[in-house]
C-alpha positions in Angstrom: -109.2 55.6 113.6 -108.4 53.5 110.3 -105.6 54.0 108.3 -105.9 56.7 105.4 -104.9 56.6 102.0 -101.3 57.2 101.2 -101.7 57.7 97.5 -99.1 60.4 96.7 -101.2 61.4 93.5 -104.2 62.1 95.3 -104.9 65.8 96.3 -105.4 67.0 100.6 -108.9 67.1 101.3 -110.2 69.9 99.5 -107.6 71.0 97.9 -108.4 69.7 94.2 -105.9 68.3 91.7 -101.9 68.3 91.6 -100.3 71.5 90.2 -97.3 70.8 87.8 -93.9 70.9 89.3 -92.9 74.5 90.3 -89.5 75.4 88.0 -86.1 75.4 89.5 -85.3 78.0 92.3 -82.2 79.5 93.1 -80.9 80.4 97.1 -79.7 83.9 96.0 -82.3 85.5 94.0 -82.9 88.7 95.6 -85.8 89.3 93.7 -87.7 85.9 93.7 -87.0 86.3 97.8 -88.4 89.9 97.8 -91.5 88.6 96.3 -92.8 86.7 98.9 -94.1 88.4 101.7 -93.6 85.8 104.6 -89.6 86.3 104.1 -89.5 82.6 102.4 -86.1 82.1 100.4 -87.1 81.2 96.5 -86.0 77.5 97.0 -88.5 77.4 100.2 -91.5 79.2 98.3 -90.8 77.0 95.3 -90.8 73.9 97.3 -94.2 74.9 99.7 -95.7 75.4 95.6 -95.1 72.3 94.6 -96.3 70.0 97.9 -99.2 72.6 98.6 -101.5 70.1 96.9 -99.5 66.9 97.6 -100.1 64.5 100.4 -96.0 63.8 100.2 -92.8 65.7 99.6 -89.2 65.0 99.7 -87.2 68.4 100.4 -83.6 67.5 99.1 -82.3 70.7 99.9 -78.6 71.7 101.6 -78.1 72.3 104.5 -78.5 75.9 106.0 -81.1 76.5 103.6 -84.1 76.3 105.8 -85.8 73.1 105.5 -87.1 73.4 109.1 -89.0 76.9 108.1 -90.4 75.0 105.0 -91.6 72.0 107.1 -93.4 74.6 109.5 -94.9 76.2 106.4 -96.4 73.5 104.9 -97.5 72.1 108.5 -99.5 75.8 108.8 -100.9 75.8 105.2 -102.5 72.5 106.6 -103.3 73.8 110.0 -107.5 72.9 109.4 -106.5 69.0 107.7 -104.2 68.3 111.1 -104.6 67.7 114.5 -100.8 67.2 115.3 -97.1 67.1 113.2 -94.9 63.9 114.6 -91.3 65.5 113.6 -88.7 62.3 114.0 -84.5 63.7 113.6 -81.3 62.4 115.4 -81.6 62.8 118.8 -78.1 64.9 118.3 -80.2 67.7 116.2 -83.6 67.4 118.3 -83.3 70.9 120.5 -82.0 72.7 117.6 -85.4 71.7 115.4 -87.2 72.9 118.2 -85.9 76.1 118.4 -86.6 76.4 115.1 -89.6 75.2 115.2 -90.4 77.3 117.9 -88.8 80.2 116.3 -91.1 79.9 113.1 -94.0 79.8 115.3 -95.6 76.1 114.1 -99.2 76.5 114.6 -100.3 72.4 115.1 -98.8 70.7 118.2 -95.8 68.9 117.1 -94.3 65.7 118.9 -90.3 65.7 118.5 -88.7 61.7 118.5 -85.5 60.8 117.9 -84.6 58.1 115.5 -82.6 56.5 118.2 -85.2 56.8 120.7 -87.6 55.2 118.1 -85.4 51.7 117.3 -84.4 51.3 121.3 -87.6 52.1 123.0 -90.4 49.6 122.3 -92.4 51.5 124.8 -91.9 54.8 123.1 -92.4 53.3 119.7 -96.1 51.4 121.3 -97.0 54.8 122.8 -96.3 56.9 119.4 -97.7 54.3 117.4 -101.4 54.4 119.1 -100.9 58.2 119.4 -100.9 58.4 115.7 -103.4 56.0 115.2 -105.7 58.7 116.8 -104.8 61.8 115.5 -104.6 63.1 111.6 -101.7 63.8 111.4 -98.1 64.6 109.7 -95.3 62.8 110.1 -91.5 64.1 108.8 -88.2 62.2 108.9 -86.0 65.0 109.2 -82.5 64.1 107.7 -84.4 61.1 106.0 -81.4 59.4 105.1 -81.1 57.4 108.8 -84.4 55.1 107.5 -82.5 54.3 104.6 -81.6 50.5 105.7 -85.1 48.8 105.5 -84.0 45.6 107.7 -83.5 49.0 110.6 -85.5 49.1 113.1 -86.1 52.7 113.0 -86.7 52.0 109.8 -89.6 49.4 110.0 -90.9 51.2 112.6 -91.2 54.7 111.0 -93.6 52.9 108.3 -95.8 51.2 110.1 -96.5 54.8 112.0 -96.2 56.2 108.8 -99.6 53.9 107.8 -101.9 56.3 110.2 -100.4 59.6 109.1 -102.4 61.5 106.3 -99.4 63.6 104.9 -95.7 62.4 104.6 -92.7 64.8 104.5 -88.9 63.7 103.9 -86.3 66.2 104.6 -82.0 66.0 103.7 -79.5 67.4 102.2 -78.1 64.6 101.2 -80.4 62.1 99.3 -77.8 59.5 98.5 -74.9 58.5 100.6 -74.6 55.6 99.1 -76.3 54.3 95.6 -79.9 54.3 94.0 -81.2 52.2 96.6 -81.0 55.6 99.4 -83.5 57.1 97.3 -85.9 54.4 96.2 -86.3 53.7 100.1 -86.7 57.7 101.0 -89.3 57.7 98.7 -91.1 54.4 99.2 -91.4 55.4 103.0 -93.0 57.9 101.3 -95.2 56.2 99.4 -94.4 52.4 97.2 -96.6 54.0 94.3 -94.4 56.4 93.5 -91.5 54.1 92.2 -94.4 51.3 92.1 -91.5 48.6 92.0 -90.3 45.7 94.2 -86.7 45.3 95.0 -85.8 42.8 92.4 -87.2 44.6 89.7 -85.4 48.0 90.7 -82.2 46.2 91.1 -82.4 45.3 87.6 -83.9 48.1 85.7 -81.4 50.7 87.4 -78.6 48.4 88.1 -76.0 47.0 86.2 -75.2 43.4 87.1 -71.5 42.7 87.1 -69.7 38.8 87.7 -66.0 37.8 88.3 -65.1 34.0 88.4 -62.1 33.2 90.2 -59.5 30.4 89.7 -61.3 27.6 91.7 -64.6 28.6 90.1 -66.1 30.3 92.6 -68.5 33.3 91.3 -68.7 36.9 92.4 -71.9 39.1 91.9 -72.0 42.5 92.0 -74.4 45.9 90.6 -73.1 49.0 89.7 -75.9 52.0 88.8 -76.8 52.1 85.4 -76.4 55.4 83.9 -78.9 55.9 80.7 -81.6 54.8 82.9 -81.4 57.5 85.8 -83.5 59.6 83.9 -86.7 57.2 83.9 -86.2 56.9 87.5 -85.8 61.2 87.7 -89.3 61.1 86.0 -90.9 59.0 88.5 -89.9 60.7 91.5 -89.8 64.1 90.3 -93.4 65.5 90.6 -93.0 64.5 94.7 -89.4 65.8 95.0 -88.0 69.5 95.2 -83.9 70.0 95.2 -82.4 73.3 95.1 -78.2 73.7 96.2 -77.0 76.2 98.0 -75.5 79.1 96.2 -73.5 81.1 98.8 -72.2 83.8 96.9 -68.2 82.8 97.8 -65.1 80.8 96.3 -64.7 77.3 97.7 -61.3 75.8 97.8 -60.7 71.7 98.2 -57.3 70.2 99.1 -55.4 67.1 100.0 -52.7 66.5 101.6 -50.6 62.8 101.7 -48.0 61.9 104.7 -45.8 59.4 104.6 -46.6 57.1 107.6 -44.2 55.5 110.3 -42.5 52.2 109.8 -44.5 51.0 112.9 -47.6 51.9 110.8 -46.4 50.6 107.5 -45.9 47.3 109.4 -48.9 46.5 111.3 -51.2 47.4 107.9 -48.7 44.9 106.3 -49.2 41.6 108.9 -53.6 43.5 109.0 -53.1 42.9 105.2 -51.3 39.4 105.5 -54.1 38.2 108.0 -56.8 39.4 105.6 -55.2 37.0 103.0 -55.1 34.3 105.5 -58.1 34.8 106.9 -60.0 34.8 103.0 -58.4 31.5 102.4 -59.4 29.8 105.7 -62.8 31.5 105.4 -64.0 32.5 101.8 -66.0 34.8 103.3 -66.6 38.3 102.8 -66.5 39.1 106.6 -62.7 38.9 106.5 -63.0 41.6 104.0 -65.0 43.7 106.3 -62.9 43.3 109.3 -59.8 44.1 106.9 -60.9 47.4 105.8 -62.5 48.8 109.2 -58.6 48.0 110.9 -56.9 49.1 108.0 -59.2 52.1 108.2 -58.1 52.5 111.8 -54.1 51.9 111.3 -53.9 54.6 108.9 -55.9 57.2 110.6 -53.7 56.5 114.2 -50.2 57.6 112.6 -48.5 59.4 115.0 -47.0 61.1 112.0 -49.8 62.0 110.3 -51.7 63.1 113.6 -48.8 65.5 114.4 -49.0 66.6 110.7 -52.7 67.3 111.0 -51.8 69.4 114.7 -49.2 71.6 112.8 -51.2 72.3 110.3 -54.1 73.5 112.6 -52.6 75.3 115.5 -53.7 78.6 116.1 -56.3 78.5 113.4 -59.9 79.4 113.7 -60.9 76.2 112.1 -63.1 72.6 112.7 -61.1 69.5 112.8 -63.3 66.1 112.0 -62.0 62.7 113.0 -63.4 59.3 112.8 -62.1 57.8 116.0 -61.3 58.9 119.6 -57.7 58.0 119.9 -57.1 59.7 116.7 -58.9 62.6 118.2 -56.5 62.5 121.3 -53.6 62.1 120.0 -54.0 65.0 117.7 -54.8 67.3 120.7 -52.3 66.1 122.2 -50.0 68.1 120.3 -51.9 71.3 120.6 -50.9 74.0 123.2 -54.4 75.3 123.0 -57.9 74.0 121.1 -61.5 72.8 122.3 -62.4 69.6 122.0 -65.7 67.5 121.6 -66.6 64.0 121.3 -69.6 61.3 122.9 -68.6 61.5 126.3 -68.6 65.4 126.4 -71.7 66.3 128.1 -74.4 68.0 126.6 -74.3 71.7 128.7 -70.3 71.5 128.4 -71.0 71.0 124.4 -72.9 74.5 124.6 -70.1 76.0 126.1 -67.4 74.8 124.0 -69.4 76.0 121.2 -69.9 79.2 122.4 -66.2 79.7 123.3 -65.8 78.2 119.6 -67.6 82.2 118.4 -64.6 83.8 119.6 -61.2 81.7 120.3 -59.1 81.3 117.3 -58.0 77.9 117.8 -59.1 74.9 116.5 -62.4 72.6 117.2 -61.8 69.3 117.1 -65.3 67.4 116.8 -66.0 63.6 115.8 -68.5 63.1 112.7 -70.9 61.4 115.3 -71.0 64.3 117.6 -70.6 67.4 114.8 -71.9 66.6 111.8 -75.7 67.3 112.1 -77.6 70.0 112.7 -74.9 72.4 113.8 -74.2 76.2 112.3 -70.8 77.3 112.5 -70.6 79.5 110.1 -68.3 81.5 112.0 -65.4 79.3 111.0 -64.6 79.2 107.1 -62.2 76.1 107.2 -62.6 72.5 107.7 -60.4 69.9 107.8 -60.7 66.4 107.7 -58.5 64.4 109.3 -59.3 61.2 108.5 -62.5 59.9 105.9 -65.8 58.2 106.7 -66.6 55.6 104.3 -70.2 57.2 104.5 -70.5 60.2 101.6 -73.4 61.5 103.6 -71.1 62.6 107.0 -68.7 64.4 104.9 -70.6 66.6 103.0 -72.5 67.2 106.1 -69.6 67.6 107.9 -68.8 70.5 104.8 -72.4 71.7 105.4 -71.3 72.8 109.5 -69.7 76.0 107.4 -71.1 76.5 104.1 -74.3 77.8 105.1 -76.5 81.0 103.8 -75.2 84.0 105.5 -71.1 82.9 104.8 -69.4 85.3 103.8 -65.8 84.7 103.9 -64.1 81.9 101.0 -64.3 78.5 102.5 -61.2 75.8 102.3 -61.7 72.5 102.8 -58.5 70.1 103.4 -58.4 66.3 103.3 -55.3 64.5 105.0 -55.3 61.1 103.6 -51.8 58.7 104.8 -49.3 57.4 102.0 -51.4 53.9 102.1 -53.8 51.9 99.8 -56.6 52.6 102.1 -57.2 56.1 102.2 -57.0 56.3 98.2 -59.3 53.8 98.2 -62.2 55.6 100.8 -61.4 58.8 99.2 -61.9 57.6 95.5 -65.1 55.9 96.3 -66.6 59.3 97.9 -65.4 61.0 94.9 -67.6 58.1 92.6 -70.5 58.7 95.4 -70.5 62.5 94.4 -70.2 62.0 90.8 -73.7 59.9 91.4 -75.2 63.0 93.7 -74.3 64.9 90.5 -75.5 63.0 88.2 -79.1 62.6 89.6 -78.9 66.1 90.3 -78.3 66.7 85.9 -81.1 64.4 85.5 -83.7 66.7 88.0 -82.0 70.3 86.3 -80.3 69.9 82.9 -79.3 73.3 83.8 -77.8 72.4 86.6 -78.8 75.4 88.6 -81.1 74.1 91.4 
C-alpha cells in the first residue's frame, strides 16, 4: 500500500469540507454534558466536533478529563475509513489505556506500543512499520510530548510510521514542558503544513535572539520566545488543536517551604561550585555547566535536614510524596514509622498492591516522577508534596494531575520544599517562567481564558 496524503486541510473520505472551529467548552457544564446522549463531557463533544472532519487533531486537554474516551470516539466515528488504530503511550501508562480502551468499547482493532518499546526494539519498530504500511489506519501518540526531541529515536521513528497512517491524533495535557519548539514538533508530527516552516525560520519569527560577549571576546547566543508573535503562531495551529482545562469545582492551595541545609551540604555544593568554575576555565564548554547543575541538583535534594524536614511534615498523612532520586527517596522513609513506598525496581503486581493499600492507609505514598507521574488516578488523596523539583515543567504538573482530576471533591494543597541554596530557586523560578508560557499560549487560544 502507498503512502496517503497527510494534508491536515483536506477532509476524511467522504466527509466533505472542514467545519469551523467548535467554541470553547467548559469540564463542568451540566447542561452542555446533559445534552449529549453518549455521556461525552462538553470539552470531549466539543473536541470530537471539531476533528470529525479533520484528518488530524491535537487534544491538549488535562489530565482526568477523558482524552482516552475521545480518542475511542473519534476512532468509532471512523470505524468504515479504518482497518486498525496503532495507540503508542509510555510503557508506564500502557494497561491503564487499555482498560480504558476496553472499557469504552473501541470498535477497530487497536495495536498498543510503548514509546520505549518503539526507540529500543528495531524488530518491533520493522514489524509495526510494515504492519502499518498495510492497513488504513490511525495512529495516536498518547501523551505526545515524549516525541518532542526530533534527533529521538522514538521520535524519527513515530514519523516515518506516521507516513502510512491516513488520520493523525496527538493527545497531553501538557503541550509545552519546555518552550515553542514542544509544540511546533507535536504538530509537525502531525503534519509540516500546518506550521509550513523549517526550523530556522521558526526560530526566528517566534524567537527572540539574545548575545552576551565576555571579557576575552568570546560570544554567547541565546533565544528567548517572543511574545507579540504567539498569536500568529495560535492562528496557525488552532483550526487542528482543541484545549479545554479542567475546572474541578474546589479551592487549590500552593505552598513552599525553604530549610536551611547542613554544613556538610553547604560545603560539598561550595567545592561542586568551585570545580564548575575550574572546570569552565580549563574547558569553555558548556558540558561543565551541565554536569554542575545535575550535582548541584542532587546535593540539595540529599540533605539529611531537609529530608527529615520533608518526613515530619508527612507522617501520618494521607498524602503523595514525589522525589527525583532514589537515595532521597530512602532517606526520607527512613524516618517514617509507617508509609508505602514505590520506585523502578518495585515490581509491577507489588505496584498494584501498594496502590490499592494507598485507598485506605492514611499514611504517606512516596513515588518517584518516573514511576508516578503518568497515567495514574489517585484522586483519593487531596495533597501532594514535592520534595525536591524536576527541571522538566511537564513531570510536575503531571505529577499535580495524579489528584486534581474530575470527580475531586475535597480542596487540594500542593507543597514545594525547596533547600536554602541557589539551585532550587533557580529550578523553581524557571518552572514558574515555563507556566507563565503554558498561560500565555493558553490567552492566545481563549481570550476568555475559560477553556
Amino acid at each position: 500500500m502507498t503512502n496517503r496524503s497527510t494534508d491536515p486541510t483536506r477532509p476524511a473520505p467522504g466527509e466533505g469540507s472542514a467545519r469551523p472551529p467548535a467554541a470553547p467548552a467548559h469540564a463542568d457544564d451540566p447542561a452542555a454534558r446533559a445534552a449529549h446522549p453518549l455521556g461525552l463531557t462538553a470539552p470531549q463533544a466539543g473536541a470530537l466536533e471539531r476533528f470529525a472532519r479533520l484528518k488530524v487533531g491535537a487534544a491538549f486537554l488535562e489530565q482526568g478529563m477523558g482524552k482516552s474516551r475521545l480518542a475511542v470516539e473519534l476512532a468509532n466515528s471512523r470505524a468504515r475509513q479504518l482497518d486498525a488504530v496503532l495507540w503508542v503511550a509510555p510503557y508506564s501508562v500502557l494497561a491503564t489505556v487499555e482498560e480504558e480502551v476496553e472499557k469504552w468499547d473501541c470498535r477497530v482493532p487497536v495495536r498498543f506500543l510503548g514509546y520505549q518499546t518503539l526507540s529500543q526494539s528495531d524488530r518491533t519498530y520493522l514489524d509495526v512499520l510494515q504492519w502499518a504500511k498495510e492497513r488504513r489506519l490511525m495512529v495516536i501518540a498518547d501523551e505526545s510530548t515524549f516525541i518532542k526531541n526530533r534527533t529521538s529515536k522514538r521520535h524519527e521513528r513515530l514519523t516515518e510510521i506516521r507516513k502510512s497512517a491516513d488520520y493523525a491524533l496527538v493527545l497531553t495535557g501538557t503541550p509545552l514542558t519546555r518552550d515553542l519548539w514542544d509544540l511546533k514538533r507535536q504538530l509537525d508530527w502531525l503534519s509540516p503544513k500546518i506550521i509550513n516552516t523549517d526550523d530556522r525560520a521558526y526560530r526566528y519569527r517566534y524567537f527572540t535572539m539574545h548575545k552576551q560577549v565576555d571579557g576575552d571576546g568570546g560570544e554567547r547566543v541565546w533565544f528567548e520566545t517572543y511574545p507579540p508573535n504567539v498569536a500568529h503562531l495560535r492562528s496557525l495551529m488552532e483550526p487542528y488543536i482543541f484545549e479545554a482545562r479542567l475546572n474541578i469545582g474546589v479551592p487549590e492551595t500552593a505552598r513552599e517551604y525553604e530549610y536551611g541545609v547542613t554544613q556538610e551540604t553547604q560545603t560539598a555544593y561550595e567545592e561542586e561550585r568551585d570545580d564548575f568554575l575550574a572546570a569552565w576555565a580549563e574547558w569553555g564548554e558548556e558540558m561543565a555547566l551541565y554536569r554542575m547543575l545535575g550535582n548541584l541538583k542532587k546535593i540539595s535534594a540529599l540533605d539529611p535536614g531537609k529530608c527529615a524536614a520533608v518526613a515530619e511534615s508527612v507522617a501520618g498523612q494521607h498524602t503523595i510524596v514525589f522525589c527525583q532520586y532514589l537515595e532521597e527517596q530512602q532517606q526520607i522513609a527512613g524516618h517514617l514509622k509507617h508509609h508505602l513506598l514505590i520506585n523502578g525496581a518495585t515490581p509491577e503486581a507489588e505496584r498494584r498492591e501498594i496502590f490499592r493499600r494507598s485507598r485506605s492507609e492514611s499514611i504517606p505514598l512516596l513515588l518517584t516522577y518516573g514511576t508516578g507521574s503518568f497515567g495514574l488516578n489517585l484522586q483519593h488523596m487531596s495533597t501532594c508534596h514535592f520534595s525536591s523539583l524536576p527541571y522538566d515543567y511537564g513531570q510536575v504538573e503531571q505529577a499535580r494531575s495524579r489528584i486534581r482530576r474530575l470527580g475531586q471533591t475535597r480542596e487540594l494543597t500542593y507543597v514545594t520544599h525547596l533547600a536554602d541554596l541557589g539551585i532550587d530557586r533557580l529550578i523553581a523560578k524557571n518552572l514558574r517562567k515555563k507556566d507563565w508560557l503554558a498561560r500565555l499560549l493558553r490567552r492566545e487560544i481563549d481570550p476568555t481564558t475559560t477553556l
